[in-house]
C-alpha positions in Angstrom: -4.4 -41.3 20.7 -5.2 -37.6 20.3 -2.9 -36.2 17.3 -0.6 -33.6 18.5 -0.9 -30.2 16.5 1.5 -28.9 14.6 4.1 -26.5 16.7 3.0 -22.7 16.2 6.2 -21.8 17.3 7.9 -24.0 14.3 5.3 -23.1 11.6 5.0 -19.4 13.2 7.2 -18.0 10.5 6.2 -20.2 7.5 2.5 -18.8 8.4 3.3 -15.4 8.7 5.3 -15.2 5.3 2.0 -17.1 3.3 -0.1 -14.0 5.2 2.9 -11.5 4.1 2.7 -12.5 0.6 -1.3 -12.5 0.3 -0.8 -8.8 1.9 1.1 -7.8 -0.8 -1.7 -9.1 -3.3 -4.2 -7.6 -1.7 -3.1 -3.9 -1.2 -1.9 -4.2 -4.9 -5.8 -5.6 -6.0 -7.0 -2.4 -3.5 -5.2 0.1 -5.1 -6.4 -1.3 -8.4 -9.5 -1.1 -7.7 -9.7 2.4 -6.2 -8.0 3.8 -9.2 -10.5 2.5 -12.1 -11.9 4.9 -14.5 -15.6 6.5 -14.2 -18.3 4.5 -11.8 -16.1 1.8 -11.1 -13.8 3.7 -9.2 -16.1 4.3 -6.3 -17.4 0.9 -6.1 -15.0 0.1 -3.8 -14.9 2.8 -1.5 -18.7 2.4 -1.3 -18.4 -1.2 -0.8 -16.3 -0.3 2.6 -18.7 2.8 4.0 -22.0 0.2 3.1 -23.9 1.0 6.3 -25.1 -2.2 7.8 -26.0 -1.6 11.1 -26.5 -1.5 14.4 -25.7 1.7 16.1 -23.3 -0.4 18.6 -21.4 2.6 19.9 -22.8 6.1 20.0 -19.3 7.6 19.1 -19.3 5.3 16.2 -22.5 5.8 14.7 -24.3 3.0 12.4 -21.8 0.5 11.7 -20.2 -0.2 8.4 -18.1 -2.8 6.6 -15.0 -0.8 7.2 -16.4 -0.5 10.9 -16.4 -4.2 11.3 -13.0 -5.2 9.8 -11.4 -2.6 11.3 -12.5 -2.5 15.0 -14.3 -5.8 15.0 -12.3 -8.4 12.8 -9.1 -7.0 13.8 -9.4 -7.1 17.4 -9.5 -11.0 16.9 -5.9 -10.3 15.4 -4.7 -8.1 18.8 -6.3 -11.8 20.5 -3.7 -13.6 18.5 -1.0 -11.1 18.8 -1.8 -11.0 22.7 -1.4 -15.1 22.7 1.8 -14.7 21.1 3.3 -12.1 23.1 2.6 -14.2 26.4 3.5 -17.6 24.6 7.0 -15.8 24.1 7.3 -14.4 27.2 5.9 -17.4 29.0 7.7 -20.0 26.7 9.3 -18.9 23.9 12.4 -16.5 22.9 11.6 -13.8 25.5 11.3 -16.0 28.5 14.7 -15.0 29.9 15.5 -11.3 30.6 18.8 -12.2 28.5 16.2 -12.9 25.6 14.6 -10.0 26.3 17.0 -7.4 26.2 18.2 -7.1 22.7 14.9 -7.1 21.2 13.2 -4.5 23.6 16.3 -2.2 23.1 16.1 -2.6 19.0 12.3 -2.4 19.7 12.2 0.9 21.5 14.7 2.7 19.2 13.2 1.2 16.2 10.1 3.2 17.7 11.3 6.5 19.2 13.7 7.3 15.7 10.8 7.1 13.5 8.5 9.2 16.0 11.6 12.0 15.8 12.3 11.6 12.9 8.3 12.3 12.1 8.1 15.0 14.3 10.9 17.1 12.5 10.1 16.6 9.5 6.3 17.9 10.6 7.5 20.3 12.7 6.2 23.5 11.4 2.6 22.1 11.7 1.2 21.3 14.7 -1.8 19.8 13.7 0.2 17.1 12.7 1.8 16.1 15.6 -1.0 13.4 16.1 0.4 11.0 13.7 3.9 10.7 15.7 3.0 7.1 16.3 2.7 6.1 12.7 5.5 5.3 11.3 6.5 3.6 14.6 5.4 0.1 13.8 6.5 -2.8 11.9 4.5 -4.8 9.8 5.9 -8.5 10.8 3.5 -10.5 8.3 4.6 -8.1 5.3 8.1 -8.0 6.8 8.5 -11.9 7.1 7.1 -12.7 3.5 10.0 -10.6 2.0 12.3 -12.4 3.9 10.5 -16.0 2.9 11.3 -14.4 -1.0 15.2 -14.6 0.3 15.1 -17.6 1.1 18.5 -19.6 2.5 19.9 -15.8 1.3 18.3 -14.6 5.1 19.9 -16.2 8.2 17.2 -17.7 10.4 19.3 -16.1 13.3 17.8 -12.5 11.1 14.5 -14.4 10.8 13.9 -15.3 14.5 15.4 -11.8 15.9 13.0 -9.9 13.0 10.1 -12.2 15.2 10.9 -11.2 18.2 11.5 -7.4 18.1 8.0 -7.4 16.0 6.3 -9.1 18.8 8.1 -6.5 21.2 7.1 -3.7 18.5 3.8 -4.8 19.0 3.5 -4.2 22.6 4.6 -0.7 22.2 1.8 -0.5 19.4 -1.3 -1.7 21.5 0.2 0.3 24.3 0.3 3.9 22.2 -3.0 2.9 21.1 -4.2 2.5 24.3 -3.0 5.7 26.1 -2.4 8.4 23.0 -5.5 7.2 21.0 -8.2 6.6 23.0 -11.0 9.5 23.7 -14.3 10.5 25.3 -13.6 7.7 28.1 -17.1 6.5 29.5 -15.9 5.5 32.6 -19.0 3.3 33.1 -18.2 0.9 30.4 -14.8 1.2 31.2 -15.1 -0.3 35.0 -17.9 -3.0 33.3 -14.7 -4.0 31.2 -12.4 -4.0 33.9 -14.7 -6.1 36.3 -15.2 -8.8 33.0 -11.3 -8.8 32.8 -11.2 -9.6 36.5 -13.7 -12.5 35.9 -11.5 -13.8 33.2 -8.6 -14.0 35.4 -10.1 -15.4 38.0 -11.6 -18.3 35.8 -7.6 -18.4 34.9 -6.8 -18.9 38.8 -9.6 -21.4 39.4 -8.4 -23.7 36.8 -11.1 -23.5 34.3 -9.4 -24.6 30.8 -12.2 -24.6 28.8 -11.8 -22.1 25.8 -15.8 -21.2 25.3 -15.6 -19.0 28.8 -12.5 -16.9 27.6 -14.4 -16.4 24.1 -17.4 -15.2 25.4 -15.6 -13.1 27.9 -13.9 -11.6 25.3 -17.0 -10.8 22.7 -18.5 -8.8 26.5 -14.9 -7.2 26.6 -14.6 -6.4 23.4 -18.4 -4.4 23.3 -17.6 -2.8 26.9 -14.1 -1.4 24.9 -16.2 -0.3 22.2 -18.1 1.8 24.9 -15.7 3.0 26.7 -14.1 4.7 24.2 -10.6 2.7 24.4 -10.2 1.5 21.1 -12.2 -2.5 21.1 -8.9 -3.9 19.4 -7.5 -3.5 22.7 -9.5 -6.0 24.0 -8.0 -8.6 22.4 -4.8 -8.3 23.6 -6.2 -8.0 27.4 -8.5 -11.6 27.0 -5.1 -13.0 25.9 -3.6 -12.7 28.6 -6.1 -14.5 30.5 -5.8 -16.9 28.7 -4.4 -20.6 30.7 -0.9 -21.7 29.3 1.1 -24.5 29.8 5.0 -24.2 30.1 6.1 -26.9 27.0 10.3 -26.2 27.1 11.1 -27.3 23.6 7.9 -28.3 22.4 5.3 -25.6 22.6 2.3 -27.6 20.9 0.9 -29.2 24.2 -2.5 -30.3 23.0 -3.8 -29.4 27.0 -2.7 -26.0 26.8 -5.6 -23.4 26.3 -3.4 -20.9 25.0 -2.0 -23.3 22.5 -4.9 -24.5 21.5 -6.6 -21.4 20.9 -3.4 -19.9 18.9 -3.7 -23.0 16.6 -7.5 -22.2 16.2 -7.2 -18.6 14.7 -4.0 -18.3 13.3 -5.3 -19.3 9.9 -8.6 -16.9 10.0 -5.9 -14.1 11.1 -2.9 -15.1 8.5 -5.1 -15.9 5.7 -8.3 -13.5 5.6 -8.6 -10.9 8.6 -5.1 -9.4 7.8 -5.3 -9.5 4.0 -9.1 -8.0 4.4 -7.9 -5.2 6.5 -5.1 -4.6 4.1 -8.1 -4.7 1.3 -9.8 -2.4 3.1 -7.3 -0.1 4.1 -4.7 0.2 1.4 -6.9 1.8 -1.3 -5.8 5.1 -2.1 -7.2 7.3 -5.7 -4.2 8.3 -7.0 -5.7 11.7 -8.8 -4.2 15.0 -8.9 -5.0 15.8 -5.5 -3.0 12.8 -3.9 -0.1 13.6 -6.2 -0.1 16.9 -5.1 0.4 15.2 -1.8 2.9 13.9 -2.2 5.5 16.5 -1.5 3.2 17.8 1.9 5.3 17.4 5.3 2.2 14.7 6.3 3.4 11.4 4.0 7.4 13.1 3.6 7.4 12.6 7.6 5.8 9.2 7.5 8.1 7.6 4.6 11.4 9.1 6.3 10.1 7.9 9.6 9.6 4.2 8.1 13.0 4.4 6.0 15.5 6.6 7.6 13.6 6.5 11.5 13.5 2.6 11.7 16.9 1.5 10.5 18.8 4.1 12.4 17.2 3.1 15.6 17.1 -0.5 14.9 20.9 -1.2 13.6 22.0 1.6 15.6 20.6 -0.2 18.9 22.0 -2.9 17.9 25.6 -2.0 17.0 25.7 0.6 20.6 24.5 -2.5 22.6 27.4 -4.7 21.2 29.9 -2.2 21.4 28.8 -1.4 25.1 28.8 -4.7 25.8 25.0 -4.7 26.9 24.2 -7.7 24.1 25.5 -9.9 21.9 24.5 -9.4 18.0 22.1 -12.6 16.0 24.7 -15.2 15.6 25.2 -16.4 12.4 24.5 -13.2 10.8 26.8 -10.4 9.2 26.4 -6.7 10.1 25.4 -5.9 6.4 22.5 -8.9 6.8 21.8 -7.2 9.9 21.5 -3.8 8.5 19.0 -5.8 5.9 16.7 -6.7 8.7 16.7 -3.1 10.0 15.8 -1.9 6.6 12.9 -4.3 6.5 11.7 -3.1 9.8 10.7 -0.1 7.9 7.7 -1.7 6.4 4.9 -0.6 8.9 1.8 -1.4 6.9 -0.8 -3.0 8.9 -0.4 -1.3 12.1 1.0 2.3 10.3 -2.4 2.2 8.6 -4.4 1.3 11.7 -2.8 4.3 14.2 -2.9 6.3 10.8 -6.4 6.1 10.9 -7.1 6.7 14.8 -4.2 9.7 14.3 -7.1 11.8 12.6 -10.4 11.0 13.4 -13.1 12.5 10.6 -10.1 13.9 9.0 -10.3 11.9 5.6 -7.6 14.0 3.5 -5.1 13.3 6.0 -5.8 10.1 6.6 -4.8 9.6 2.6 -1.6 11.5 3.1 -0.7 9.0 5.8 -1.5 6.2 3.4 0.1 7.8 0.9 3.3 7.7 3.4 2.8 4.5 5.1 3.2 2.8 1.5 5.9 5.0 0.1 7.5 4.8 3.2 7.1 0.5 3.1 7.8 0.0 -0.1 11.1 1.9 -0.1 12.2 0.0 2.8 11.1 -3.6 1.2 12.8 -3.1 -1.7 16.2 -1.2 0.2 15.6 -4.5 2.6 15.7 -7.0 0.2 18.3 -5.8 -2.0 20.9 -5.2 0.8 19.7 -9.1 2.2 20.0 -10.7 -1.9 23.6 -9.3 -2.3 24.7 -9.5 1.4 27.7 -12.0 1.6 27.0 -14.7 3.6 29.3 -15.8 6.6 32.0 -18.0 6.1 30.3 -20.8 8.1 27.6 -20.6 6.3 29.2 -20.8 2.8 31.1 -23.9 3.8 28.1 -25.8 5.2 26.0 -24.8 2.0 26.9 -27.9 0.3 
């Protein structure tokens, strides 16, 4: 009798908050490691710009190590993040448009207030504008593992709505990326990607299940992508939603559904080494008299307020309008300071602020540290604000007399 896997939906959480935590570690260990004294120092910048070869895009030139994490490694992330937004939407927490709407409304606002928010506080210079996006995302792996630190202290009501309007947030993400960061389309490449995607769903309508066609579909998306000028992470998120689901109510582990069973496949390589890796990769900023200087410039001061100030007030204040409207009904079991908590904690945009940070400005390296130097400020803040408000939040009555 073939041993049924455990439920990603269950374990979704748990996972994400082990790949939260190991985040954490690793930007801490990059910005260590940037920041030594004398030779040392640059080892790990050289270490990421390594050139290893081949030339596989023109645009891109020889490919390096920060190449391949960041538009090769990570697109298998977008795969998984793809398989979970359809899994929800399919057979999860946003299969009803009742389950949809109060996470696309948080979703949206807890998007469009940061972008504002960014774009006032960058307003006198234009050349800036490009980085609107950034501190529009949230980081759900980073998010969830400072809620795993709460513990009982965070509602799983908080913990479960945080999911969904990350999964939502994501969708946004991939489609900004898409449309405001793509260039130099080679249209060619482009319509050989959009005929392999066609294959791929027609393999879907035919009934074939087995997962080696969709992977190897994939790998010939991902390099058309690379082509074409759209950025290849992108592909990922299009092969999953070719991917063959079954509709498990209640029990979303069916060992015959592709979907699941590709889900359970690379959600450890994606919790456990491709995220902290990018994070590694990504997070290493040299904290000399030039990035303190920084500090101050409109650049990061736009990308921390977006992250702090932006995402709560369009998260709780979405939240608090749609209840007093009448639209939705708040997370049950959950207190309007605990609430407030999560909104705070949507404010930590690492992984995806740092990937749209770095597609913001393109051979622009100077920037691209001011954004870091932002994206981190701007997370950090709102962890910490987050997980304070969530530690010392009362809990509901209910829940203090079923503590026990």
């Amino acid at each position: 009798m073939t041993e049924r896997p455990v439920s990603a939906i269950r374990n979704f959480l748990k996972g994400e908050a082990g790949s939260g935590v190991l985040l954490m570690i690793s930007a801490a260990i990059a910005m260590i490691m940037a920041n030594l004294p004398g030779a040392a120092g640059h080892v790990y910048h050289d270490i990421f710009h390594m050139v290893t070869g081949p030339v596989l895009a023109p645009a891109l030139g020889p490919m390096t190590i920060h190449l391949w994490v960041n538009d090769g490694l990570m697109a298998i992330f977008f795969l998984l993040v793809g398989l979970e937004i359809k899994r929800e939407f399919v057979d999860g927490g946003l299969s009803t448009w009742e389950r949809r709407r109060l996470p696309f409304i948080a979703a949206g606002a807890g998007m469009i207030a940061p972008a504002l928010v960014y774009l006032a506080v960058t307003a006198g210079e234009p050349a800036l504008a490009r980085g609107w996006a950034i501190p529009a995302a949230t980081d759900i792996a980073f998010a969830i593992g400072v809620l795993a630190l709460l513990g009982s202290r965070a509602p799983a009501s908080i913990k479960l709505f945080l999911t969904a309007v990350a999964i939502v947030d994501d969708m946004g993400a991939v489609a900004i990326i898409a449309l405001a960061y793509s260039q130099g389309l080679d249209i060619m490449a482009l319509a050989g990607a959009f005929v392999v995607l066609l294959v791929m769903f027609g393999m879907n309508r035919v009934g074939v299940r087995s997962l080696a066609p969709y992977l190897i579909g994939f790998l010939l998306l991902w390099y058309l992508m690379l082509l074409s000028g759209v950025h290849a992470t992108i592909a990922g998120v299009l092969a999953a939603i070719t991917i063959p689901v079954n509709r498990t109510p209640g029990a979303p582990d069916a060992v015959d559904s592709p979907l699941h069973r590709l889900e359970h496949l690379i959600h450890p390589w994606s919790a456990y080494l491709i995220v902290p890796l990018f994070g590694f990769a990504n997070a290493g900023i040299t904290l000399n008299g030039e990035a303190i200087g920084a500090l101050l410039s409109p650049l990061p001061i736009g990308v921390a307020l977006g992250l702090l100030l932006g995402k709560q007030l369009g998260v709780f204040g979405s939240i608090w309008l749609a209840q007093k409207l009448g639209i939705a009904a708040r997370p049950s079991g959950a207190t309007w300071v605990q609430i407030y908590g999560m909104a705070l904690l949507c404010g930590i945009g690492f992984t995806m602020s740092l990937f749209i940070g770095a597609l913001a400005f393109p051979g622009q390296p100077l920037l691209v540290e001011e954004a870091k130097i932002g994206i981190l400020g701007g997370s950090l803040l709102s962890a910490l604000c987050g997980y304070a408000v969530l530690r010392f939040a009362p809990a509901p009555r209910s829940v203090e007399r079923g503590a026990g």
